[in-house]
C-alpha positions, 0 to 999 in steps of 0.5 A: 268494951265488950258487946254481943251481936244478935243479928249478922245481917249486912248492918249488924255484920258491918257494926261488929267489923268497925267495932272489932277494927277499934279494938272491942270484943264482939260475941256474935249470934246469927241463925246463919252459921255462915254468917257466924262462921264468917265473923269468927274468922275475923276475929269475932267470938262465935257464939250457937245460941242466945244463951250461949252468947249470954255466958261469953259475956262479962257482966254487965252486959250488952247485948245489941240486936239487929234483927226485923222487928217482927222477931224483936219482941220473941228473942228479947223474951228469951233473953230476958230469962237469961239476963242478969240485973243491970245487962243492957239491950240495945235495939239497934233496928227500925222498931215502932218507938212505941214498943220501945216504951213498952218494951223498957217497962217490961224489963224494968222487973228484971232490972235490966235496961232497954236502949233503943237506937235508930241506926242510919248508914245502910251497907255504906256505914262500915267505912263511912260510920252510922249516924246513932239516935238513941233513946233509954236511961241517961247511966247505961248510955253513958256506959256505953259511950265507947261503943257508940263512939266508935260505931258512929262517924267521927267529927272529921266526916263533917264541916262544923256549924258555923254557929254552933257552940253548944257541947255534945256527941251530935257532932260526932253523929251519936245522940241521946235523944231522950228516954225510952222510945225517943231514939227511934222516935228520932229514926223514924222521922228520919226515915220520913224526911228520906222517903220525901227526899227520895221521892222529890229527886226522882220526880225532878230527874222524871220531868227532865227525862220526859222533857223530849214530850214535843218531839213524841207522836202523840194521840190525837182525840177527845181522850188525849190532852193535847201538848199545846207547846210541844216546841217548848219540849224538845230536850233530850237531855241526859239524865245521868249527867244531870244527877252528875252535875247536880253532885257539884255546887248544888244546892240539892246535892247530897248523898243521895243524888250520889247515890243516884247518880252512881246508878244511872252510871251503871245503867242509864235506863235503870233496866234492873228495876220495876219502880216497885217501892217498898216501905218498911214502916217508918213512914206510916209511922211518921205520918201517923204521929203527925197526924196525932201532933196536928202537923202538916207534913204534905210532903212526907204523906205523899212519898208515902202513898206514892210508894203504895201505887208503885206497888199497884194498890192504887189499881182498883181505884184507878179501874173505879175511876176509868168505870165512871167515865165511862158511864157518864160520858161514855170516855173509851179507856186509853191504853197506857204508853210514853 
């Protein structure tokens, strides 16, 4: 098939390279010419501007963005001018699923159909496929079957259900969730469910990597807790071969724990990083539709506001807390250390 790409990001440029590699023809479109420039030398059409990209392309057309959200909303605008009745537009981003809905009807005027695809797989998918969760119209997504076919994993990336007999893509790691906004709906409890994930494996490795506390001088004060047992923490125990072993048989083990055990290979004190997490949105979003569902998701809205302190925002009250304190018991702030 053919597919225009908006986006040449290290996700957007990795889909066009497996898309090309199965033989579909991808115009592309990035602000970074040498981004463009690059995907032309592999095969790709070049395309200098939106509306170029829209005249290389045989109707009906598909046009994919993988773009921020922030600037999802600006280009589908100019390129809804530019479109012709029954063209496609995926938004293969981390959007709000509630602006995918909003998004669908504001196309449907034009006559043009808006797919939103949650697209799992990072700088890894290239070679491994993406895991696609995708909301829209039932006929375009059929049409586009091909496409989506080739940019996920395959059947052979994955032993089958031992008790599955239901037909389908899923298998296959693509999925037609559901009518507008239900693929990114799908994507952003996704996100959540990795963002407690994540937060669970680093916490684990953290108590082993502490598990030497016994061993440790320790203040000795009215302030400081005193280790009651430090006999019982005595255990220098290596970290990375624990993510190591933990890769092999265990229950926990999963891609990220190989992740994680790749990077304390590399630096076992994790020398490169702060701890100053980012969150791109998903899991606000997540927990604000459990919150709106009436369902408990302890875990989820934890990892997300761990990720806030990582980043300081918890400082103030950290400072308000120590204050207090100090007023009513007159307690000396300890500085901080290991």
């Amino acid at each position: 098939m053919q597919l225009g790409m908006i986006g040449l990001g290290r996700m957007g440029a990795n889909l066009v390279r497996r898309l090309t590699r199965d033989g579909h023809h991808c115009v592309v479109y990035d602000v970074n010419e040498s981004a463009v420039r690059e995907l032309e030398g592999e095969g790709a059409v070049a395309a200098h501007s939106l509306g170029d990209l829209v005249t290389k392309l045989e109707r009906p057309r598909a046009v994919w963005l993988m773009l921020p959200a922030a600037v999802v909303q600006s280009t589908l605008d100019q390129l809804t001018d530019l479109l012709d009745p029954d063209d496609a537009v995926i938004d293969g981003g981390n959007s709000y699923y509630r602006d995918d809905i909003t998004r669908a009807t504001q196309l449907t005027p034009h006559r043009l159909h808006y797919l939103d695809c949650g697209t799992s797989g990072g700088v890894w998918g290239l070679e491994r496929g993406y895991c696609l969760m995708i909301g829209g119209e039932r006929e375009p997504v059929t049409r586009l079957d091909p496409i989506f076919r080739t940019i996920a994993p395959g059947t052979g990336t994955a032993e089958p259900t031992p008790s599955r007999h239901a037909n389908g893509s899923a298998p296959e790691g693509y999925l037609h969730c559901g009518p507008s906004g239900a693929g990114h709906f799908v994507k952003m409890v996704h996100n959540g469910v990795e963002y407690g994930m994540m937060a669970a494996i680093a916490e684990g490795l953290s108590i082993i990597e502490h598990a030497d506390a016994g061993l440790r001088k320790r203040s000795v004060d009215a302030e400081t807790t005193p280790l009651r047992e430090p006999e019982a923490y005595q255990y220098e125990i290596d970290v990375g071969e624990v993510a190591e072993v933990w890769r092999r048989g265990s229950v926990v083990g999963s891609w990220l724990v190989d992740l994680t055990a790749d990077a304390l290979a590399r630096s076992p004190k994790l020398d490169d990083f702060t701890g100053r997490v980012s969150d791109s949105g998903e899991g606000r979003w997540t927990v604000r539709a459990a919150v709106d569902e009436g369902v408990p998701a302890a875990v989820i809205t934890t990892a997300l506001t761990d990720r806030f302190a990582s980043r300081g925002l918890g400082e103030f009250a950290d400072r308000v807390l120590s204050a207090m304190r100090s007023e009513f018991g007159g307690h000396a702030e300890q500085r901080s250390g290991r």
